[in-house]
Backbone as numpy.savetxt, mean C-alpha at the origin, in Angstrom:
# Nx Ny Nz CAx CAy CAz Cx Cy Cz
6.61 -12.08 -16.35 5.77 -10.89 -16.35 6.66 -9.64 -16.35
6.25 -8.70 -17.31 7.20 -7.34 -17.24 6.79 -6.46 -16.23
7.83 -5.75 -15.98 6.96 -4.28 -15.46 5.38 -3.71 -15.58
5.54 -3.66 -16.34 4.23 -2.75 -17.68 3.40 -3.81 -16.88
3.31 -5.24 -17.28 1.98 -5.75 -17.07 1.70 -5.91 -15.86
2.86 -5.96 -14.99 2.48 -5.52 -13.03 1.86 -4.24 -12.85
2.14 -3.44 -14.02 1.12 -2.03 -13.40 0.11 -2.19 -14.35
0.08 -2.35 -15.26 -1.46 -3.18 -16.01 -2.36 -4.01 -14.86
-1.74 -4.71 -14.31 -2.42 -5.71 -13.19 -3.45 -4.49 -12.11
-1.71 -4.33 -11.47 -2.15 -2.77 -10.54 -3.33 -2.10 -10.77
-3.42 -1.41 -12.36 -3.93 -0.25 -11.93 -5.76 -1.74 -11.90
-5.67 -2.47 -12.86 -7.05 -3.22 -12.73 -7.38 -3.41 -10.90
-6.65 -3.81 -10.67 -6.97 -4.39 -8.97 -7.40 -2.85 -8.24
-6.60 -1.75 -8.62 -7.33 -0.40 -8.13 -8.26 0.12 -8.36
-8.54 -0.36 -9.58 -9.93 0.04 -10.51 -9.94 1.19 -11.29
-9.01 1.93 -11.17 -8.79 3.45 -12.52 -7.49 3.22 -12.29
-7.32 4.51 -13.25 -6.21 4.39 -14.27 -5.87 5.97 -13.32
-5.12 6.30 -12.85 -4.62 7.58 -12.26 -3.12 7.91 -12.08
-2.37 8.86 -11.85 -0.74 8.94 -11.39 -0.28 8.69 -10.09
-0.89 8.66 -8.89 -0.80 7.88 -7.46 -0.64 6.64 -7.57
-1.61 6.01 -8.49 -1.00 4.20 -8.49 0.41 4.11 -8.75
0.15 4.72 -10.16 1.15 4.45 -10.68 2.87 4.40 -10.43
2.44 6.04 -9.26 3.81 6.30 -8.62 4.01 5.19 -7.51
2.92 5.25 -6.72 3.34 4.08 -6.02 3.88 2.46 -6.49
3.39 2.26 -7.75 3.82 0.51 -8.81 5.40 1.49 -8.79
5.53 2.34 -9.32 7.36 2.83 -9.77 8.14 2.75 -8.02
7.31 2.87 -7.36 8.27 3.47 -5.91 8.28 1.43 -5.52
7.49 0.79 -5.30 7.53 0.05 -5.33 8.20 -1.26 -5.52
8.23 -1.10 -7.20 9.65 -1.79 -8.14 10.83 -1.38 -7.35
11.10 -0.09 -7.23 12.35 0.28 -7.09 12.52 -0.34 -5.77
11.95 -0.38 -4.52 12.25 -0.70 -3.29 12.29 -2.40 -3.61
11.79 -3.09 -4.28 11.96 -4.52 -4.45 13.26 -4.46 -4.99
13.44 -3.86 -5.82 14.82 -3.95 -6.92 16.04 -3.68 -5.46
15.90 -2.26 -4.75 17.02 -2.11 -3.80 17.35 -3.32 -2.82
16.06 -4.01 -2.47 16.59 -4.80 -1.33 16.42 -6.66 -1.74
16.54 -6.26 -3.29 16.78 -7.69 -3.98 16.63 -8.87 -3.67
15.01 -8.48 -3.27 13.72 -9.24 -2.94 12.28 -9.61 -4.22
11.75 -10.85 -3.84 10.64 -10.29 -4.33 9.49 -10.37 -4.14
8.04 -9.60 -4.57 6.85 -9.92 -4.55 6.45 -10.74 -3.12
5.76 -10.15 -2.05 5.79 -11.03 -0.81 4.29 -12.02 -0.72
4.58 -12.95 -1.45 3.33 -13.79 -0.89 2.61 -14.43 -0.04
3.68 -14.01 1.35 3.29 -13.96 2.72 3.25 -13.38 3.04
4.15 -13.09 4.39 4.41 -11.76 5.30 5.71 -11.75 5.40
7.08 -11.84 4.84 8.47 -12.12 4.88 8.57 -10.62 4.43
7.42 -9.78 3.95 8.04 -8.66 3.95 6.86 -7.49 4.74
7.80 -6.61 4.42 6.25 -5.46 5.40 6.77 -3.95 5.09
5.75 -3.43 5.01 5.45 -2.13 4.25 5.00 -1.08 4.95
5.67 0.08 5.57 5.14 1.01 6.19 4.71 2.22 5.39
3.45 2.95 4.95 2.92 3.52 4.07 2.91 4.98 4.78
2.81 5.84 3.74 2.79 7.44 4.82 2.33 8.13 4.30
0.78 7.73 3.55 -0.23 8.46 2.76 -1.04 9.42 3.41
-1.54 8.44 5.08 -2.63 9.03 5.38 -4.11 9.00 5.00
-4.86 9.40 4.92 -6.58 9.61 4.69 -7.12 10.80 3.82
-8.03 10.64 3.73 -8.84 11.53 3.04 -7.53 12.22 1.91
-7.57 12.01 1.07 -6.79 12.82 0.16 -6.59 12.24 -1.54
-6.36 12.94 -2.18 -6.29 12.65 -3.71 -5.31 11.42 -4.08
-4.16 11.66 -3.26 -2.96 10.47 -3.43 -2.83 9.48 -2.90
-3.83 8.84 -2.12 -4.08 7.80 -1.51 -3.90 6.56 -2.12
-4.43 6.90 -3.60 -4.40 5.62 -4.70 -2.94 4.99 -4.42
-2.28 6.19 -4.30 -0.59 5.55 -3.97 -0.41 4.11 -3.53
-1.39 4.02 -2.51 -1.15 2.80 -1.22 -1.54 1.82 -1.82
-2.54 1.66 -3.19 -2.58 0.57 -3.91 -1.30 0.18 -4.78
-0.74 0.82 -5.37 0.34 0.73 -6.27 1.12 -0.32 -5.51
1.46 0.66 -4.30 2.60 -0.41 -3.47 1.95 -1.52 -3.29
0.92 -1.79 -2.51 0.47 -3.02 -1.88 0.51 -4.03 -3.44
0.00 -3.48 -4.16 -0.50 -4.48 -5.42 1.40 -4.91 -5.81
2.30 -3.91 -5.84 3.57 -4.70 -6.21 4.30 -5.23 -5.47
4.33 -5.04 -4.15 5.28 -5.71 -3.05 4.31 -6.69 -2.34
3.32 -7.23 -2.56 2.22 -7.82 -1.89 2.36 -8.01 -0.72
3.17 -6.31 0.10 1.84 -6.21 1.11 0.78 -5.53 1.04
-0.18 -6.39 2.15 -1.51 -6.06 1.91 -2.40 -5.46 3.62
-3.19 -5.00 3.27 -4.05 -4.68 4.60 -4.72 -6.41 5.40
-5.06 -7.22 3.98 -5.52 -8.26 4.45 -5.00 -8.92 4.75
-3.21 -9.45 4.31 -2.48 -9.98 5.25 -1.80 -9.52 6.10
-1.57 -8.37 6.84 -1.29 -7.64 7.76 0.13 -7.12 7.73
0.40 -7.24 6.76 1.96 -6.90 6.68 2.57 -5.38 6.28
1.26 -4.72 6.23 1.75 -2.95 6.13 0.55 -2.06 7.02
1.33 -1.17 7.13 0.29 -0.69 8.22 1.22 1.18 7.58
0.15 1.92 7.91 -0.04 3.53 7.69 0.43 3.94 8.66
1.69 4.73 8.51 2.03 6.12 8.88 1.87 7.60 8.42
0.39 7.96 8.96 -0.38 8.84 8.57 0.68 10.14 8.19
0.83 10.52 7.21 1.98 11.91 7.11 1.48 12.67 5.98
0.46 11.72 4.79 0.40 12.92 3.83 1.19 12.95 2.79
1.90 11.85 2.54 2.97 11.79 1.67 2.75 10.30 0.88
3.77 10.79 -0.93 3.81 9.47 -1.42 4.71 8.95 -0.86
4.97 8.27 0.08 6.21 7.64 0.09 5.78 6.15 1.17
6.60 5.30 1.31 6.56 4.04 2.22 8.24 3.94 2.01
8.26 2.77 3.43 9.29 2.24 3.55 9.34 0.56 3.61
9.89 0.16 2.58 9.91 -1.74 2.86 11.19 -2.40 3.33
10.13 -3.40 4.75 11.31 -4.04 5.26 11.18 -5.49 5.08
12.72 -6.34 5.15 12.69 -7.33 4.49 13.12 -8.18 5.87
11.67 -8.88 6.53 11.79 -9.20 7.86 13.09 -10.16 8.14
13.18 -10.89 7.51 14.33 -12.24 7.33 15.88 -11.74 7.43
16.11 -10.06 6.97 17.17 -9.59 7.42 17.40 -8.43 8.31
15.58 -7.71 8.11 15.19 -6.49 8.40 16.36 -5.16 7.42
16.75 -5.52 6.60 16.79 -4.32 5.69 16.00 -3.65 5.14
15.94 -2.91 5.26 14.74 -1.82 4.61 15.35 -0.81 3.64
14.45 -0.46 2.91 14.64 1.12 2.21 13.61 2.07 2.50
13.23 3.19 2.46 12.27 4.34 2.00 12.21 4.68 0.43
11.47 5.06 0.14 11.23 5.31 -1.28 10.27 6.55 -1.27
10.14 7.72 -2.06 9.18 8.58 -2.05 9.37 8.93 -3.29
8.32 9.58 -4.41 7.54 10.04 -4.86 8.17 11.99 -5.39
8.84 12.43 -6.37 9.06 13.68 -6.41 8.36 14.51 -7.06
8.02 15.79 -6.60 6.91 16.51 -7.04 6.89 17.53 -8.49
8.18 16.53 -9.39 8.19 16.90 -10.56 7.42 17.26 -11.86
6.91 16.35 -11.40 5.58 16.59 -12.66 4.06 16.98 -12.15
4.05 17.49 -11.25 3.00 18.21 -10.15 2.32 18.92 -11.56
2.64 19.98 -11.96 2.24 20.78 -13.06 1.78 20.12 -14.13
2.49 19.10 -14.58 1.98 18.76 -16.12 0.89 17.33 -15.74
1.14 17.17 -14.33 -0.24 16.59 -13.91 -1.52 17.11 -13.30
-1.17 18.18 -13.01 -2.45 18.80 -12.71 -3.21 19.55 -13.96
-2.12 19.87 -14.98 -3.02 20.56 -16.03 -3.43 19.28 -17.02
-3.52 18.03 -16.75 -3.45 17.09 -17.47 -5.24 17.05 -17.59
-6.12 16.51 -18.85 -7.79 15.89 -19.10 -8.11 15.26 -17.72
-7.67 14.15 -17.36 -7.85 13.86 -16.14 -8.27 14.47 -15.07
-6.78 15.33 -14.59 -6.90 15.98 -13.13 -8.24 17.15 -13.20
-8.49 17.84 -14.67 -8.93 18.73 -14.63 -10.33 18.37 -14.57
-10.68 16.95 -15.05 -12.15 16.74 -15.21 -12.34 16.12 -13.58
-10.78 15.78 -12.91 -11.67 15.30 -11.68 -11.41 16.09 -10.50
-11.26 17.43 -10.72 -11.53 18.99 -9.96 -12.98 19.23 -10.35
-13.02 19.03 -11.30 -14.23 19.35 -12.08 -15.92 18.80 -11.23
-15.34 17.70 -10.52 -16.44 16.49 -9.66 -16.22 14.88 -10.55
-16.12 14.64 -11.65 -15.82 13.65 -12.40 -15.39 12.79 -11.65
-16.22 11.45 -11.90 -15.53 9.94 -10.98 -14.60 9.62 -11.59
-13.47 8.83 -11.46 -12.43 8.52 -12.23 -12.90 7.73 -13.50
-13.38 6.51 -13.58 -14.42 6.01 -14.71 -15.01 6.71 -15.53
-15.43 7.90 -15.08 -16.02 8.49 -15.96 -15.52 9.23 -17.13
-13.54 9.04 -17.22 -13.00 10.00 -17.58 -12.60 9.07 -18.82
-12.78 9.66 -20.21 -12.43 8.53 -21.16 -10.50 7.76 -21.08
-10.67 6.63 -21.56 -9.39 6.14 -21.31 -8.42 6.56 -21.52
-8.57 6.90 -22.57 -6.85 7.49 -23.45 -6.42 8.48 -22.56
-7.80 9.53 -22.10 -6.91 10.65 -20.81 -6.92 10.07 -19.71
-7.36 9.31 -19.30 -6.52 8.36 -18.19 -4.86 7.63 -18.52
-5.32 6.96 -19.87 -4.05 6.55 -20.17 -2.87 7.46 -20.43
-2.75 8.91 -20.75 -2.13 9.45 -20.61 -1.47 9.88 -19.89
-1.93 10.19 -18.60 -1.46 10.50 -17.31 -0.66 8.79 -16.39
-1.16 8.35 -17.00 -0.35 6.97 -17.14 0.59 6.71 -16.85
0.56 7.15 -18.49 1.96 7.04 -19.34 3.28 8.17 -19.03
2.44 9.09 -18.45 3.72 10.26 -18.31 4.61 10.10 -16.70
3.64 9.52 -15.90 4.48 8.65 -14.85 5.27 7.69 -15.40
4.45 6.72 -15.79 5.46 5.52 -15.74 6.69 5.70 -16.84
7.06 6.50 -18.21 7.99 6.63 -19.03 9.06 8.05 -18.24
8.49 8.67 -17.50 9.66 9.37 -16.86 10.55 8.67 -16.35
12.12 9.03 -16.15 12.86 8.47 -15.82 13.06 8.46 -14.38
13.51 7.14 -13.73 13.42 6.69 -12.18 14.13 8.16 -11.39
15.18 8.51 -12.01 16.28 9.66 -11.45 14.79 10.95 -11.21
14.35 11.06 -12.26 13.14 12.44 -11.64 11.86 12.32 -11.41
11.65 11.53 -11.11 10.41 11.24 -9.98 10.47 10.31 -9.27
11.31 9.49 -8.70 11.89 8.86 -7.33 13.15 9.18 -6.88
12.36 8.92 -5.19 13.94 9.57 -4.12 13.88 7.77 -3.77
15.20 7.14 -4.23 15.00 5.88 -3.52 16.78 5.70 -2.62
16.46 5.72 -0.73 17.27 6.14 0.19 18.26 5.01 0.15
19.02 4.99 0.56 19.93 3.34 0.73 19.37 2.83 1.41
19.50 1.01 1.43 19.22 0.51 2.20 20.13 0.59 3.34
18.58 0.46 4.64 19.57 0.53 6.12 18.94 -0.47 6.59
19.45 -0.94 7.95 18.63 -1.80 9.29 17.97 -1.67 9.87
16.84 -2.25 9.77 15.62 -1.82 10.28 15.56 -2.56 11.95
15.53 -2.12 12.73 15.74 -2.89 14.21 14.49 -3.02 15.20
13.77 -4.30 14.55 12.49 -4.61 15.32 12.67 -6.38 15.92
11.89 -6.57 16.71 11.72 -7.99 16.95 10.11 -8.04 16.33
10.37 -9.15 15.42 8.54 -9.05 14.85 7.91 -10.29 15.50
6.80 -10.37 16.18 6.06 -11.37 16.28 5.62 -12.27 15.56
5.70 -13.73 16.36 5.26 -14.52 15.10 3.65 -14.08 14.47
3.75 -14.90 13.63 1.57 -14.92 13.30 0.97 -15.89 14.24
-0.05 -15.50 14.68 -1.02 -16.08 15.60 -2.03 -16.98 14.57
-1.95 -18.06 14.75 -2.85 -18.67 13.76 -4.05 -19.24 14.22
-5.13 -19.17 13.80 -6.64 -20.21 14.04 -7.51 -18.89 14.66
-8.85 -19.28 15.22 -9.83 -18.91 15.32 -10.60 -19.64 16.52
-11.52 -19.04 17.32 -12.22 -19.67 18.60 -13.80 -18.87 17.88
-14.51 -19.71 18.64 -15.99 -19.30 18.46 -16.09 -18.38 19.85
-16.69 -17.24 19.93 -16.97 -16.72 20.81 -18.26 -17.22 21.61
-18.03 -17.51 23.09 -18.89 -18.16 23.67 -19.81 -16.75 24.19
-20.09 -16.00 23.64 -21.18 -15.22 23.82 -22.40 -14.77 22.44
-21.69 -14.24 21.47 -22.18 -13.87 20.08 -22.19 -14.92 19.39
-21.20 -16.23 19.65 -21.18 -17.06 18.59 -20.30 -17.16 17.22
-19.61 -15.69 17.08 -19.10 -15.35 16.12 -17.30 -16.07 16.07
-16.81 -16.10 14.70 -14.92 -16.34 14.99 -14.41 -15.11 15.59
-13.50 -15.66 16.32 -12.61 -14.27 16.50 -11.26 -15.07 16.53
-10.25 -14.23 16.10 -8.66 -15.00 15.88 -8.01 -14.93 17.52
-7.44 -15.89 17.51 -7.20 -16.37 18.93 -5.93 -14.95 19.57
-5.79 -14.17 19.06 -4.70 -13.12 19.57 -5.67 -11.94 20.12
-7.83 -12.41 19.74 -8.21 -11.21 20.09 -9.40 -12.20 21.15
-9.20 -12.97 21.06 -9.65 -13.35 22.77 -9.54 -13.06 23.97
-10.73 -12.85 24.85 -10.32 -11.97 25.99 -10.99 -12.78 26.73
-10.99 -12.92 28.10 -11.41 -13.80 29.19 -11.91 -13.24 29.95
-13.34 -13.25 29.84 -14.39 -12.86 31.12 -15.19 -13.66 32.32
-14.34 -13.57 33.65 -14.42 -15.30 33.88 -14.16 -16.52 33.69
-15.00 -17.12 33.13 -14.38 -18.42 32.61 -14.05 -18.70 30.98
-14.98 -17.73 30.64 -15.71 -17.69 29.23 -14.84 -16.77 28.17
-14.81 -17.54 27.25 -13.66 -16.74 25.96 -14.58 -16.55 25.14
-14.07 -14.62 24.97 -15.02 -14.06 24.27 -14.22 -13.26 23.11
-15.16 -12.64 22.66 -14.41 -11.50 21.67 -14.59 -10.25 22.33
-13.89 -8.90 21.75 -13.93 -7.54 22.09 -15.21 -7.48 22.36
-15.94 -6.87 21.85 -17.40 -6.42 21.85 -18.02 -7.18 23.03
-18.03 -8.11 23.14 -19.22 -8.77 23.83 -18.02 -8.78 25.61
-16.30 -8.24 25.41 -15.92 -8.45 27.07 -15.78 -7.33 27.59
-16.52 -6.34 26.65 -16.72 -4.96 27.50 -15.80 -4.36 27.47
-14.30 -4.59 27.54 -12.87 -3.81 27.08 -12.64 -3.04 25.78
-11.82 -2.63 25.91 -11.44 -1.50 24.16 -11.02 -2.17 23.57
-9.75 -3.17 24.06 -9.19 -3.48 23.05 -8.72 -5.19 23.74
């Protein structure tokens, strides 16, 4: 599989075609390429993201997840709310990591781009015909890595990671699964959050 068709994949699994995926599939590659790893189909790797909420560039956090496969659903990246394109991937088995971010080079010729302007405009992303989706695309992904990625050296990342907690208990109150790391003991009785009255 090439490049191209990992962000072909990408942008399908995101569902539009925008320049946040995309930067994130380029920031992505590159952090796989630095720490000469690949594609995590477990959890051997993990992804700290620093998008944040509510905001236009969020799509970012798909790019990455869809090329380094971490994911929210296997638990292997988690948000450091900052507002930024950027993440950092660590490679648990040695804990090397890199950072990677996103440069605000083509800010201009993406904001005056069919796209951005129809989706200031209120326009859902779908709604925007392809080719000006595909354009804005294309002007990420054919720029060169040197001007629109900062990719940092790799350093040591210094954590002890927990193993995975594996299986599931029926909650003896609701009835429901809950994964055995979120069992709580009320009395005698193993329950889940909700039903043992605690936060967490």
């Amino acid at each position: 599989m090439t490049d191209y068709d990992i962000l072909l994949d990408a942008l399908k699994f995101h569902g539009h075609r925008c320049y946040a995926s995309v930067a994130g599939v380029r920031c992505g590659l590159a952090a796989l390429r630095t720490l000469e790893v690949k594609r995590s189909g477990g959890t051997q790797l993990y992804a700290i993201l620093e998008t944040g909420e509510e905001h236009g560039g969020m799509c970012y956090g798909d790019g990455v997840q869809y090329t380094t496969g971490c994911t929210f659903g296997k638990g292997n990246i988690r948000k450091n709310p900052l507002g930024k394109l950027a993440f950092t991937l660590i490679d648990k088995d040695t804990n090397r990591a890199v950072r990677v971010s996103y440069k605000p080079t083509l800010q201009k010729q993406i904001a005056a781009s069919a796209f951005m302007q129809k989706r200031a405009a209120g326009y859902q992303p779908d709604e925007i015909p392809a080719e000006e989706q595909m354009a804005l695309v294309e002007l990420v992904w054919n720029a060169p890595e040197a001007d629109i990625l900062t990719v940092g050296p790799a350093f040591q990342y210094e954590k002890n990671w927990l193993p995975e907690v594996m299986g599931f208990t029926k909650c003896e109150a609701c009835d429901e699964l809950v994964a055995h790391a979120y069992v709580r003991l009320v009395g005698e009785r193993k329950v889940c959050i909700p039903c043992s009255g605690y936060d967490r």
